[in-house]
Backbone as CSV, one residue per row, in Angstrom:
resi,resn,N_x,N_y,N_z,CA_x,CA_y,CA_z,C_x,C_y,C_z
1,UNK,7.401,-1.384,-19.339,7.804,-0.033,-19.719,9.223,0.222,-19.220
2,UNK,10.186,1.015,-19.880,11.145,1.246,-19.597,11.169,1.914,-17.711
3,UNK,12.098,1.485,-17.444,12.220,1.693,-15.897,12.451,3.346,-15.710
4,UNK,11.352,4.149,-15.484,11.193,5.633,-14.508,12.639,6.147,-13.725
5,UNK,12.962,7.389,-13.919,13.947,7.448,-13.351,13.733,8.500,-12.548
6,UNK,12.770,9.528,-12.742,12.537,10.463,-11.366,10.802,9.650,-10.837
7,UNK,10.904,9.747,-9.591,9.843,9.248,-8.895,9.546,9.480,-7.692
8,UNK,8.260,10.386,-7.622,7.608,11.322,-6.721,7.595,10.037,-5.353
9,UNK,7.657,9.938,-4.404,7.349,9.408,-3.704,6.737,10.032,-2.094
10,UNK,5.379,9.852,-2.024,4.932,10.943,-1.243,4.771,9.934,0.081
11,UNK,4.513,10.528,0.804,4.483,9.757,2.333,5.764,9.526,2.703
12,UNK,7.000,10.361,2.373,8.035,9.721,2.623,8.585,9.600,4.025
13,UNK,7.879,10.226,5.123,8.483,10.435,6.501,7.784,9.162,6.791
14,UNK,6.512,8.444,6.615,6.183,7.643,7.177,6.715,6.299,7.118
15,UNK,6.514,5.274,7.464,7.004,4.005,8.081,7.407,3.664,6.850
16,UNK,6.754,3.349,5.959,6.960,2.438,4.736,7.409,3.466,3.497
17,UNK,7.584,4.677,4.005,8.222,5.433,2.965,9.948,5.865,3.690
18,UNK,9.929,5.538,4.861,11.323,5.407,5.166,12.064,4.449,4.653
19,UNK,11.308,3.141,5.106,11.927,1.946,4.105,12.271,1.907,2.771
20,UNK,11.293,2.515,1.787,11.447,2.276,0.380,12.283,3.879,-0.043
21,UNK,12.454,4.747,1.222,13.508,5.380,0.402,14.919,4.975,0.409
22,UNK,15.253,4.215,1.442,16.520,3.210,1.778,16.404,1.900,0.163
23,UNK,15.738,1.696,-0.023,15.541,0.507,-0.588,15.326,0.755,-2.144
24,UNK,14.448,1.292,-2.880,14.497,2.069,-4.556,15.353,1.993,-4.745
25,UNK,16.376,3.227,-4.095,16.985,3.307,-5.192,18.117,2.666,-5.724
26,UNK,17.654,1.439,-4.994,18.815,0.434,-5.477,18.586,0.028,-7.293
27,UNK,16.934,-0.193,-7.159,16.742,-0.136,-8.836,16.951,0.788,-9.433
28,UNK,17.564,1.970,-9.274,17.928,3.008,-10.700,17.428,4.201,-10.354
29,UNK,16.304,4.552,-9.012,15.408,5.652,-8.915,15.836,6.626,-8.368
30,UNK,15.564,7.754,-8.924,16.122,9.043,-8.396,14.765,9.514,-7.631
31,UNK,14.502,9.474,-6.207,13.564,9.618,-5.803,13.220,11.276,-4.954
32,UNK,12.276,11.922,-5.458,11.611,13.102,-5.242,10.606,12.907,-3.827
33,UNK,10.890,13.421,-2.405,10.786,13.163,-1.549,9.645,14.493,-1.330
34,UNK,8.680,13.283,-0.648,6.864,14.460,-0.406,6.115,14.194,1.185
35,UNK,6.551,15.275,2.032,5.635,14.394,2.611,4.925,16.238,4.174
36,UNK,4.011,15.522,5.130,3.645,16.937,5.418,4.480,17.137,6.242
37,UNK,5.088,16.115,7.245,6.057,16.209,7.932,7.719,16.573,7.502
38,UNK,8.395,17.537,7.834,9.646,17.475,7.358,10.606,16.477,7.686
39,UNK,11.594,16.716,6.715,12.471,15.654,6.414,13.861,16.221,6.550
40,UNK,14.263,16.376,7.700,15.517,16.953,8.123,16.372,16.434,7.760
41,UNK,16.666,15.058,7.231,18.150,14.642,6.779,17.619,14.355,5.570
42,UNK,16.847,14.880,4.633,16.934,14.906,2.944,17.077,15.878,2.621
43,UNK,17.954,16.773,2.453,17.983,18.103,1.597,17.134,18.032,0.465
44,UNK,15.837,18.980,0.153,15.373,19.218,-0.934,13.998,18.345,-1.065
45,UNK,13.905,17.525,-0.003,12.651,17.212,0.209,11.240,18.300,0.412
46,UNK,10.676,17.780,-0.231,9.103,19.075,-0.314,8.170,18.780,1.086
47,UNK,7.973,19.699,2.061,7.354,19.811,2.794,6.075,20.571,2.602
48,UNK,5.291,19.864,2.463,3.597,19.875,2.302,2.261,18.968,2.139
49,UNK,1.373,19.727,2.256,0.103,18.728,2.673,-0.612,18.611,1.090
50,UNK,-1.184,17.720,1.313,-2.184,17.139,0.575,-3.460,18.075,0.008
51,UNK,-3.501,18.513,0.471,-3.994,19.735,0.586,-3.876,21.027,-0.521
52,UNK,-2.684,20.960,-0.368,-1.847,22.171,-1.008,-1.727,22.032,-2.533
53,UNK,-2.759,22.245,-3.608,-2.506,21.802,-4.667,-1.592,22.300,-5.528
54,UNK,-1.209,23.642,-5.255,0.457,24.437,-5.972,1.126,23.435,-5.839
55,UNK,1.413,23.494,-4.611,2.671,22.554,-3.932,2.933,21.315,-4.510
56,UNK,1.581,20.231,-4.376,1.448,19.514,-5.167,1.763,19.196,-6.846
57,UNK,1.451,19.840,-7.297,1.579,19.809,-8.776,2.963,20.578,-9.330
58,UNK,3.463,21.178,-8.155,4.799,21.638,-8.294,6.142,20.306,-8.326
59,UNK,5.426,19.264,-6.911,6.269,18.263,-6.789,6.149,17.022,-7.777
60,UNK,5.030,17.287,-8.504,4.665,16.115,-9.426,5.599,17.010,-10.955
61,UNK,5.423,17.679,-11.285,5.965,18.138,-12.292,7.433,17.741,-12.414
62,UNK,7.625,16.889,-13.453,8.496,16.692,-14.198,9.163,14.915,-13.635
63,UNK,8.284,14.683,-13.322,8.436,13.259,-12.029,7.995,12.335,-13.781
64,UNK,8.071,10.602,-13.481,8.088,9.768,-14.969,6.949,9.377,-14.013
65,UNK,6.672,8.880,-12.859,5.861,7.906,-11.823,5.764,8.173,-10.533
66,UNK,4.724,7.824,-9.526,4.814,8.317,-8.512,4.686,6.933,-7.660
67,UNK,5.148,6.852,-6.718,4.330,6.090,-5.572,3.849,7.180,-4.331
68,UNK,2.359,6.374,-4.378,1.671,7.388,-3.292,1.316,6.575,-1.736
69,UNK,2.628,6.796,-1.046,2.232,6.178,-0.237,1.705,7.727,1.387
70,UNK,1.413,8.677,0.774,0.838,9.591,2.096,-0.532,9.454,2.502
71,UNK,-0.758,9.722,3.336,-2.497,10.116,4.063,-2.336,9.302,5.627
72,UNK,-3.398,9.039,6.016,-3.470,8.405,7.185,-3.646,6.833,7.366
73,UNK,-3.133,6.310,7.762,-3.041,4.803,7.747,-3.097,4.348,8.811
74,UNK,-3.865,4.491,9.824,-4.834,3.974,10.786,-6.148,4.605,10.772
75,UNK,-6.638,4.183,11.424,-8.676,4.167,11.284,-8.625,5.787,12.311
76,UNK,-9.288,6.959,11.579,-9.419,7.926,12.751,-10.527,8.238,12.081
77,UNK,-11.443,9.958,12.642,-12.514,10.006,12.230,-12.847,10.285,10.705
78,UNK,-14.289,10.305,10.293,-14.350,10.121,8.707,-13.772,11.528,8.324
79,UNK,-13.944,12.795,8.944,-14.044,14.105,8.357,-12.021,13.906,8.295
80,UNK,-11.570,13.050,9.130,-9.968,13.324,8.753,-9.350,12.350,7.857
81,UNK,-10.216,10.816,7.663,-10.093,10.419,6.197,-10.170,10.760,5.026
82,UNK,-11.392,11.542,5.092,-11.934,12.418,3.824,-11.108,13.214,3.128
83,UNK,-10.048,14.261,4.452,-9.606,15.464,4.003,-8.090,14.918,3.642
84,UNK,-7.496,13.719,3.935,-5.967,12.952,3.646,-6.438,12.144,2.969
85,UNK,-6.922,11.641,2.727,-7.218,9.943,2.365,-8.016,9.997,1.239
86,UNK,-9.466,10.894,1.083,-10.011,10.718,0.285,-9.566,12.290,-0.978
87,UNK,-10.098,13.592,-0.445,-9.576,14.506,-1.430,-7.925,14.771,-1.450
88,UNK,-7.089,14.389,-0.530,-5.757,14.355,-0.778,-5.005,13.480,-1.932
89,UNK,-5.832,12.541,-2.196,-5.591,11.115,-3.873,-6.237,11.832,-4.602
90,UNK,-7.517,12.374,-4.496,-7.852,12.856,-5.656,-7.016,14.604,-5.964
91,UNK,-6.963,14.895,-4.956,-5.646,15.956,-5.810,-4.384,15.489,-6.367
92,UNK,-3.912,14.531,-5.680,-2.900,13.638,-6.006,-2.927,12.951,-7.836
93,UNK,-4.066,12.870,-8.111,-4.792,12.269,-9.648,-4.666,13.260,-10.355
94,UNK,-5.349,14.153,-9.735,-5.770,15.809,-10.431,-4.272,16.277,-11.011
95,UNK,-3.086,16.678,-9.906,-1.942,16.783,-10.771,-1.103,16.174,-11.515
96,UNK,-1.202,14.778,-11.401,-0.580,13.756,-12.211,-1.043,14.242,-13.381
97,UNK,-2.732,14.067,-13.793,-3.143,14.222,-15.001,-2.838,15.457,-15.663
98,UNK,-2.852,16.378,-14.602,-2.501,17.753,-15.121,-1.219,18.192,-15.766
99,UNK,-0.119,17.331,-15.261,1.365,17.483,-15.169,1.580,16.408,-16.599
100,UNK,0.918,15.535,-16.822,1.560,14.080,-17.753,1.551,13.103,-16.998
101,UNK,2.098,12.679,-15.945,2.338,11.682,-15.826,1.611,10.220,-15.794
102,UNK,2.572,9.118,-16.288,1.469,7.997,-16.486,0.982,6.723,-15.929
103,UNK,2.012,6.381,-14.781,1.831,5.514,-14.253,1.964,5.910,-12.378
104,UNK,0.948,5.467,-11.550,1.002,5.490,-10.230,1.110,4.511,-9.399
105,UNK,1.799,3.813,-8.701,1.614,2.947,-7.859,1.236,3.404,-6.540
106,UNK,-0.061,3.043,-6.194,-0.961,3.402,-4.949,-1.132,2.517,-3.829
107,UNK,-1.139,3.227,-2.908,-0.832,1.987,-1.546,-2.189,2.153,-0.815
108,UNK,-2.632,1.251,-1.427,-4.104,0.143,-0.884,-3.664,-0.310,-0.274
109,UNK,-4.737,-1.257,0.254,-4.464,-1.629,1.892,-5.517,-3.048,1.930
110,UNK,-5.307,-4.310,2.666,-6.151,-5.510,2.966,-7.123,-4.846,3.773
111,UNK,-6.534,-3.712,4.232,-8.269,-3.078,4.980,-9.366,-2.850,4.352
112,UNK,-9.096,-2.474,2.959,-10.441,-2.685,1.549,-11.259,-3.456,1.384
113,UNK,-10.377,-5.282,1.743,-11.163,-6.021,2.295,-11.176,-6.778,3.660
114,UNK,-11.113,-6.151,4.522,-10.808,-6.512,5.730,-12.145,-7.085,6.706
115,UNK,-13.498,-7.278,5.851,-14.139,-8.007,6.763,-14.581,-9.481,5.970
116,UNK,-13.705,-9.476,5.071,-13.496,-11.118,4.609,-13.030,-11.752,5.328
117,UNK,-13.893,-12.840,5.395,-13.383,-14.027,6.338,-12.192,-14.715,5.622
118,UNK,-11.089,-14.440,6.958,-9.675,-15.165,6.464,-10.043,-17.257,5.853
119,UNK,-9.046,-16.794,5.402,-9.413,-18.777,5.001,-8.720,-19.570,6.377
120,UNK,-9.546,-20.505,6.717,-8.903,-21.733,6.906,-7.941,-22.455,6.525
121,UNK,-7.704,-23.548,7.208,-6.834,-24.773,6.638,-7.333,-25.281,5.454
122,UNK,-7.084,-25.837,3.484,-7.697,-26.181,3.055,-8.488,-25.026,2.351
123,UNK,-8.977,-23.826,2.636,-9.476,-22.881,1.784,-8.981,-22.800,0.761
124,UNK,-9.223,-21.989,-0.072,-8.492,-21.260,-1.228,-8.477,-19.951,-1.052
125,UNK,-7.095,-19.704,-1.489,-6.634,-18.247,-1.489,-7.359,-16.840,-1.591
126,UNK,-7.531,-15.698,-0.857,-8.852,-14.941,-1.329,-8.210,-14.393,-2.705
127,UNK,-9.119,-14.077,-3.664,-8.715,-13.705,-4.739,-8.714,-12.011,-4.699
128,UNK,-7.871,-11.247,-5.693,-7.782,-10.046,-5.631,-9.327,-9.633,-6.064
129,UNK,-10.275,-10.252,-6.857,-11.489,-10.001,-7.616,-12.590,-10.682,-6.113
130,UNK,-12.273,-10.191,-4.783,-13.604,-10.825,-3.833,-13.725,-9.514,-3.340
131,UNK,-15.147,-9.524,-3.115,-15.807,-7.845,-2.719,-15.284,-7.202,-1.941
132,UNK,-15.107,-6.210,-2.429,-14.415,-5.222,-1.654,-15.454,-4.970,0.211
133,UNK,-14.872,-5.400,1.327,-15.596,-5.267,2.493,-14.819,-4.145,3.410
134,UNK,-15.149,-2.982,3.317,-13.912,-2.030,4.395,-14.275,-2.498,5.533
135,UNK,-13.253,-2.427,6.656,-13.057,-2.927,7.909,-13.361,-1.314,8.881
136,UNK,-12.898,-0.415,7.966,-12.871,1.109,8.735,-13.594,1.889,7.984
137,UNK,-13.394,3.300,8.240,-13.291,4.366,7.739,-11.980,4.847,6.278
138,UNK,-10.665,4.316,7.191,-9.444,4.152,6.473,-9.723,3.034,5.419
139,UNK,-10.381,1.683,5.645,-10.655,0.854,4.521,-11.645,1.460,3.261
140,UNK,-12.735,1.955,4.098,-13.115,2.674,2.913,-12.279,3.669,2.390
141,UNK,-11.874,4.135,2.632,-10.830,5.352,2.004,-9.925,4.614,0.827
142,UNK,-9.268,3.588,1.366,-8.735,2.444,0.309,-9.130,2.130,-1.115
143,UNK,-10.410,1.569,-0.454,-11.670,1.142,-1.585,-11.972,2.471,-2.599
144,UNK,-12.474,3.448,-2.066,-12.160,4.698,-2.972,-10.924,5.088,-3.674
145,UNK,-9.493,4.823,-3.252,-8.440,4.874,-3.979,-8.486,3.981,-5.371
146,UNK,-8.955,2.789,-5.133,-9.202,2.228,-6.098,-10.020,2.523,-7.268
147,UNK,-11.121,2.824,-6.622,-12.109,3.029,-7.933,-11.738,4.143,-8.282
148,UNK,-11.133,5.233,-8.073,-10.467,6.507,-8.189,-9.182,6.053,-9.575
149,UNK,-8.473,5.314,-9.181,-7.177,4.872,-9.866,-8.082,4.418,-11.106
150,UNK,-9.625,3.621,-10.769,-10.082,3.054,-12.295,-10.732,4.057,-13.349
151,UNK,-11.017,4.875,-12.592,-11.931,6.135,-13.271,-10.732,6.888,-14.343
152,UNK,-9.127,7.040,-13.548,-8.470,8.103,-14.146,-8.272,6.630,-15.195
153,UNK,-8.267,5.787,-14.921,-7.606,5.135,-16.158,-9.009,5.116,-17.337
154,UNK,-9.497,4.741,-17.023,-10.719,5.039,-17.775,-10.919,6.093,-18.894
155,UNK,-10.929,7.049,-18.254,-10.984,8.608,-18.331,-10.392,8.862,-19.127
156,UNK,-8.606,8.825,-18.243,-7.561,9.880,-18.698,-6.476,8.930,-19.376
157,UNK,-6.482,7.698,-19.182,-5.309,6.946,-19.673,-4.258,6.561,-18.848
158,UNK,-4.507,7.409,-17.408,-3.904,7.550,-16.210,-3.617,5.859,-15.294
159,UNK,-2.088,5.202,-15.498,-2.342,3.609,-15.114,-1.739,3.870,-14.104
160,UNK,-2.319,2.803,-12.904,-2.353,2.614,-11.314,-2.133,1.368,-11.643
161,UNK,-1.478,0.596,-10.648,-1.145,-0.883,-9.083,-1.405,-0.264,-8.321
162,UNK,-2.762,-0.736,-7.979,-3.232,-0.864,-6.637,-2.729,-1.465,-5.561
163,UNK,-1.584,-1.553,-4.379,-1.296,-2.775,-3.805,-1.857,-2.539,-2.543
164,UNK,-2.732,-3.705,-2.255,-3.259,-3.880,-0.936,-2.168,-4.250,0.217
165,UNK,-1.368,-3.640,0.550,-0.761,-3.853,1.876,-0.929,-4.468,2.491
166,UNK,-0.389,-5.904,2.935,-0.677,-6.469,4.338,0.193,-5.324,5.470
167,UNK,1.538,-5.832,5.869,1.859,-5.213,6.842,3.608,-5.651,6.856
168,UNK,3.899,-4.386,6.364,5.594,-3.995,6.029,6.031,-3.644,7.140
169,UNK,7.257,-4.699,7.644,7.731,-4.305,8.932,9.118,-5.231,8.489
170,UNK,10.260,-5.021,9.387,11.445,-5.556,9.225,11.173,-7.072,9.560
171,UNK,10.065,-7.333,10.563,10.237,-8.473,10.527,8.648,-8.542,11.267
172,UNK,7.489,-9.742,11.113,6.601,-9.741,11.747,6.456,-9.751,13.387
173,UNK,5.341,-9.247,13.754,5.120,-9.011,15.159,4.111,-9.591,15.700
174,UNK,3.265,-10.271,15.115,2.366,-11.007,15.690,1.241,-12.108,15.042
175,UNK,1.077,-12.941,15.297,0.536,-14.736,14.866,-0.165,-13.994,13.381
176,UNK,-1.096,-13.007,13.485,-1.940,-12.946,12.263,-0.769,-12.618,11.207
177,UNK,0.437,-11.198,11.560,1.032,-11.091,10.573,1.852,-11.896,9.605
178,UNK,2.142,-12.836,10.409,2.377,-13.940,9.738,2.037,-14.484,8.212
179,UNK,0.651,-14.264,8.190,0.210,-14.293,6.866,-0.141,-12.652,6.292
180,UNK,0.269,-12.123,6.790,-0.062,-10.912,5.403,1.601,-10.234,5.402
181,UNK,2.645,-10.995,5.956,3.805,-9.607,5.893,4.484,-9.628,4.960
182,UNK,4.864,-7.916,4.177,5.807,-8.155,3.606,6.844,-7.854,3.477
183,UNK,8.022,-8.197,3.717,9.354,-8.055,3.701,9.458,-6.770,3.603
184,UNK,10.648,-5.606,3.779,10.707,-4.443,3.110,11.532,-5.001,2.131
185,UNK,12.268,-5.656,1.586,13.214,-6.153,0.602,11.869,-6.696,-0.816
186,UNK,11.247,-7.177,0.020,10.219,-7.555,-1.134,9.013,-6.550,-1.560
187,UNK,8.772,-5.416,-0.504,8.270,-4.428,-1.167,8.932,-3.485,-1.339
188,UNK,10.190,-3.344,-1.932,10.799,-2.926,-3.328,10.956,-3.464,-3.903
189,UNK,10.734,-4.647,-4.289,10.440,-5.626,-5.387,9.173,-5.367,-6.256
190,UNK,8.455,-5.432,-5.274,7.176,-5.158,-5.673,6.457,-3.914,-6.375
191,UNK,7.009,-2.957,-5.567,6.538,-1.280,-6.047,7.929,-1.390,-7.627
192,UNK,8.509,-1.790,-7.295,9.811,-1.968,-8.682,9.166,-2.683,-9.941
193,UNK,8.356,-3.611,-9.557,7.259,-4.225,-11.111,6.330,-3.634,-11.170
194,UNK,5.842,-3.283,-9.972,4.900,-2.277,-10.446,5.081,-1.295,-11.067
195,UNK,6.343,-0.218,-10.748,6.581,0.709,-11.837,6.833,0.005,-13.398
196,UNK,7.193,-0.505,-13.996,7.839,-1.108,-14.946,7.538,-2.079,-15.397
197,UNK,6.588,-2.914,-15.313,5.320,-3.339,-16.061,4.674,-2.690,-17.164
198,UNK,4.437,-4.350,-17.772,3.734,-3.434,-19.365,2.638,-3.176,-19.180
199,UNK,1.381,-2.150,-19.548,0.670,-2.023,-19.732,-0.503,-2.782,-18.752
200,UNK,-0.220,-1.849,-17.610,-1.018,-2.307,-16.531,-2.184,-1.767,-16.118
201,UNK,-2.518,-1.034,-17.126,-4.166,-0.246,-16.976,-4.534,0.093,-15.414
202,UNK,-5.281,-0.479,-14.978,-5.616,-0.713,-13.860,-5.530,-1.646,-13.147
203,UNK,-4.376,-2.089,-12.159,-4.375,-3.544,-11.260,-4.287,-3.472,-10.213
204,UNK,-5.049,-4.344,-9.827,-4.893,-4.471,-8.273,-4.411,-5.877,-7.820
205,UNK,-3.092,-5.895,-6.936,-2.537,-6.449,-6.093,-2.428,-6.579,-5.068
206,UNK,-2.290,-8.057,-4.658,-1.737,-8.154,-2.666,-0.621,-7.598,-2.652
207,UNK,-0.286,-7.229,-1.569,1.152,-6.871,-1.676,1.330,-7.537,-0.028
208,UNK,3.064,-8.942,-0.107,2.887,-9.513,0.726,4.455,-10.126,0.399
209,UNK,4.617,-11.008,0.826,5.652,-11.907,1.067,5.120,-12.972,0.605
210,UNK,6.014,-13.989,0.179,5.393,-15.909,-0.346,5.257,-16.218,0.897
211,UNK,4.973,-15.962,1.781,4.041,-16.778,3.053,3.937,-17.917,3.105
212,UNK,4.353,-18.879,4.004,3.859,-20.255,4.407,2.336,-20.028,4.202
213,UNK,2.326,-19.173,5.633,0.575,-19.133,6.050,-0.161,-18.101,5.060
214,UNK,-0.050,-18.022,3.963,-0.414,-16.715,3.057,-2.145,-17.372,2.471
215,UNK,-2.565,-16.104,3.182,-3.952,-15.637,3.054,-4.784,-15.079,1.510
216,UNK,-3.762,-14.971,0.818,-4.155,-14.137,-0.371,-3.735,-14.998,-1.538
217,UNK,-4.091,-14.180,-2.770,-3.555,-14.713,-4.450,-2.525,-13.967,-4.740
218,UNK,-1.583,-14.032,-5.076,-0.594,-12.900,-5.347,-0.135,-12.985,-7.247
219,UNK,-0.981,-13.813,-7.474,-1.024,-14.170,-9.287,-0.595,-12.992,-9.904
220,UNK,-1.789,-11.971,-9.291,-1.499,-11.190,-10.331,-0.397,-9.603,-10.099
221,UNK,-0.031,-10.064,-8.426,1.331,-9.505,-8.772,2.288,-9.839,-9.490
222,UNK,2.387,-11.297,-8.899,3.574,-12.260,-9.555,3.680,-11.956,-11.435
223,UNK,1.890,-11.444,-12.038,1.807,-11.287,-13.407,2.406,-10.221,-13.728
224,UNK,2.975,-9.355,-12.610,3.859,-7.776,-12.874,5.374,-8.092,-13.157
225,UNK,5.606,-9.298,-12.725,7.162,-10.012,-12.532,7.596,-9.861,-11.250
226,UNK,6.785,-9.542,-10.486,6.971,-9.611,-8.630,7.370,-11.257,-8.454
227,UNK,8.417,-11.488,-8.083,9.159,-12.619,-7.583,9.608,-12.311,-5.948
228,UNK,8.737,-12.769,-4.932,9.107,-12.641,-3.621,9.684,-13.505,-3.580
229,UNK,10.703,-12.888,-2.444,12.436,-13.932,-2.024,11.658,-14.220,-0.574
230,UNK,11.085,-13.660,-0.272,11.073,-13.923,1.692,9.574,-14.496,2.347
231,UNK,9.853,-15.001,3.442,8.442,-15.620,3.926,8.986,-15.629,5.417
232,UNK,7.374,-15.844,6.201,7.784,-15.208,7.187,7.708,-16.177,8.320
233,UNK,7.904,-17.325,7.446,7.812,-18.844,8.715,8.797,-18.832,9.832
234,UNK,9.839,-18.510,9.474,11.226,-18.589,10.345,11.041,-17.842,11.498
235,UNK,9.696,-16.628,11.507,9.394,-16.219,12.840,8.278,-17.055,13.702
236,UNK,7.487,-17.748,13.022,6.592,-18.526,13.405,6.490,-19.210,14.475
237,UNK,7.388,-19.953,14.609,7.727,-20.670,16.372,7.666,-19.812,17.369
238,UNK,8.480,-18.705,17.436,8.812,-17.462,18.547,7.410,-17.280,19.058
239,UNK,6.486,-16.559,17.906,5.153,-15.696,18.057,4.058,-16.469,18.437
240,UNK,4.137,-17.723,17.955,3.179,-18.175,18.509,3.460,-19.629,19.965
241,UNK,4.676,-19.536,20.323,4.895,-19.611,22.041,4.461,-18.298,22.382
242,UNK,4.520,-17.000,22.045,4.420,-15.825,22.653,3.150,-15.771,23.115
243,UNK,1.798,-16.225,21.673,0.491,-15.339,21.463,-0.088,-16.512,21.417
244,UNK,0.485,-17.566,20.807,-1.021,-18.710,20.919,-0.986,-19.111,19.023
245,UNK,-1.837,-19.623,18.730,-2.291,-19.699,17.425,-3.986,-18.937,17.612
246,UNK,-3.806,-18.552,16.095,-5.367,-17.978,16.301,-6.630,-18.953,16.352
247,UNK,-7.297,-17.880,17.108,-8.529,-18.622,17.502,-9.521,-18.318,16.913
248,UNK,-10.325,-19.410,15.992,-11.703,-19.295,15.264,-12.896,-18.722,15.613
249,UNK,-12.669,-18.366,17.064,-14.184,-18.063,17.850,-13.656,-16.441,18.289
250,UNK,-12.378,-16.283,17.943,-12.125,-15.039,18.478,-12.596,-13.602,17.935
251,UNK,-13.605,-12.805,17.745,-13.357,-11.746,16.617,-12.846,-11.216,15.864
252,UNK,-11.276,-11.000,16.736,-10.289,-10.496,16.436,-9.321,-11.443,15.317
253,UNK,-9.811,-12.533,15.308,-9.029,-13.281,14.198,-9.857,-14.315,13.210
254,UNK,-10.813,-13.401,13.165,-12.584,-13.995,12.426,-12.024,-13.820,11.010
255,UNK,-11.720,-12.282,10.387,-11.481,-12.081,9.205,-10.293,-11.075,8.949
256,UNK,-9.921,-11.147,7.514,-9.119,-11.001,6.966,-8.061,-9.810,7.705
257,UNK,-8.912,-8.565,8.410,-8.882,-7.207,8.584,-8.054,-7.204,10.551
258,UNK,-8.176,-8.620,10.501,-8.169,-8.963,12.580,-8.279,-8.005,12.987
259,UNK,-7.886,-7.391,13.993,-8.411,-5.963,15.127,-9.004,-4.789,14.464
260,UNK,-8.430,-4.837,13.019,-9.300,-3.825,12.851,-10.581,-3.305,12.570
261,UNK,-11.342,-4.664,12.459,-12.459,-5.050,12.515,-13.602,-4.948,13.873
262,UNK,-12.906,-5.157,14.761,-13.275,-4.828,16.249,-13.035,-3.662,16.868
263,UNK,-12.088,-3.483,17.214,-10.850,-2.357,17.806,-9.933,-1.735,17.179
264,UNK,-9.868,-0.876,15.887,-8.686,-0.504,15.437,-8.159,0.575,15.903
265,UNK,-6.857,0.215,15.506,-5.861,1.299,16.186,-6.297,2.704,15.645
266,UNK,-6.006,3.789,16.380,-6.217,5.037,15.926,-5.069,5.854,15.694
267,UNK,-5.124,6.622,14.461,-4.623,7.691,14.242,-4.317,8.461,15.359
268,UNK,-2.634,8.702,15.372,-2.612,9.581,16.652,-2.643,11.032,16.596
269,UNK,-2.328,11.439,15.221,-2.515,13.040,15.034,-4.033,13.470,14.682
């Protein structure tokens, strides 16, 4: 589809919406800034919650595409997944459909399937089509984004990329990330085919880096025209003199989801 030129981008105070507002608009995007926290050095950024469905459908109006990267993205309790995570997307759907718009790129998460057992040496790649296993509360919340994104398409005609997130950071931080990170250079690559892709109904993607140690299928990003430049071997030596290599007997590096499967981090608000 012709490349979107206004594009809602919600979550923008957070981690990975700081990055990709530095980073878009190198492809062409005039980006519409959403998020609950204010945004003191964007003039004209919309300050509001998920919640707020005026507000909402005020900031979606007149937008070509959105990326939704707001809600909570660590594991906290269900009643505060529910109220960001779960009815905050579905208002998020609700005004898209209400407003026109036709394509969403949604930020899923490997926490959807995060109690898949990572592969071995010799495995095969997990495929985007292996059961959905939430690791959390927040994974389920994921898993519902999804089937949410399939319903509006279903439904309304409403097309989603799903991208399961490994873990967007300038550079990896530790032995597991290794295999799930992805570049911020390559996720604007990524959210960039995802907007602008033909006729993507409903897909779901890894979203990652070409990884030495890569855990996943990325086919059917790569089928969006996602061409990752970066991998994250060149940190590999450092992290693991630091941490060790992972250990098979360890919990924490049993499956796909590592700590968050055991111990996940919590939401601090």
């Amino acid at each position: 589809m012709p490349a979107p030129r206004t594009v809602l981008l919600t979550g923008a105070a957070g981690g990975l919406g700081t990055l990709m507002r530095e980073l878009l608009p190198e492809y062409g995007y005039e980006l519409r800034l959403f998020d609950v926290r204010p945004l003191d050095d964007a003039p004209g950024a919309i300050t509001a919650d998920l919640a707020d469905r005026d507000a909402l459908r005020e900031a979606v109006r007149g937008a070509d595409a959105i990326v939704h990267l707001a809600g909570i993205s660590l594991e906290s309790s269900f009643d505060k997944i529910l109220a960001a995570n779960v009815q905050g997307t579905y208002n998020l759907y609700e005004a898209a459909r209400e407003e026109g718009v036709r394509r969403i790129v949604f930020a899923s998460s490997n926490h959807a399937v995060g109690f898949t057992p990572r592969p071995r040496e010799g495995d095969p790649l997990i495929p985007v089509g292996t059961p959905r296993r939430p690791d959390t509360f927040y994974g389920l919340s994921k898993s519902f984004g999804e089937d949410l994104a399939q319903l509006y398409w279903d439904k309304h005609g409403l097309e989603t990329v799903s991208v399961r997130i490994g873990s967007c950071f300038p550079e990896p931080t530790s032995v597991r990330m290794l295999s799930v990170w992805m570049s911020p250079a390559d996720g604007a690559r990524l959210f960039h085919a995802a907007l602008t892709a033909e006729g993507v109904g409903h897909t779901v993607v890894y979203g990652s880096s070409a990884n030495t140690r890569l855990w996943w299928d990325l086919s059917s990003a790569r089928a969006l025209g996602y061409e990752p430049q970066d991998d994250s071997e060149p940190y590999a030596e450092k992290l693991i003199a630091e941490q060790g290599e992972l250990d098979p007997d360890n919990p924490d590096h049993a499956c796909l989801g590592g700590h968050f499967t055991t111990n996940p981090p919590i939401w601090p608000y």
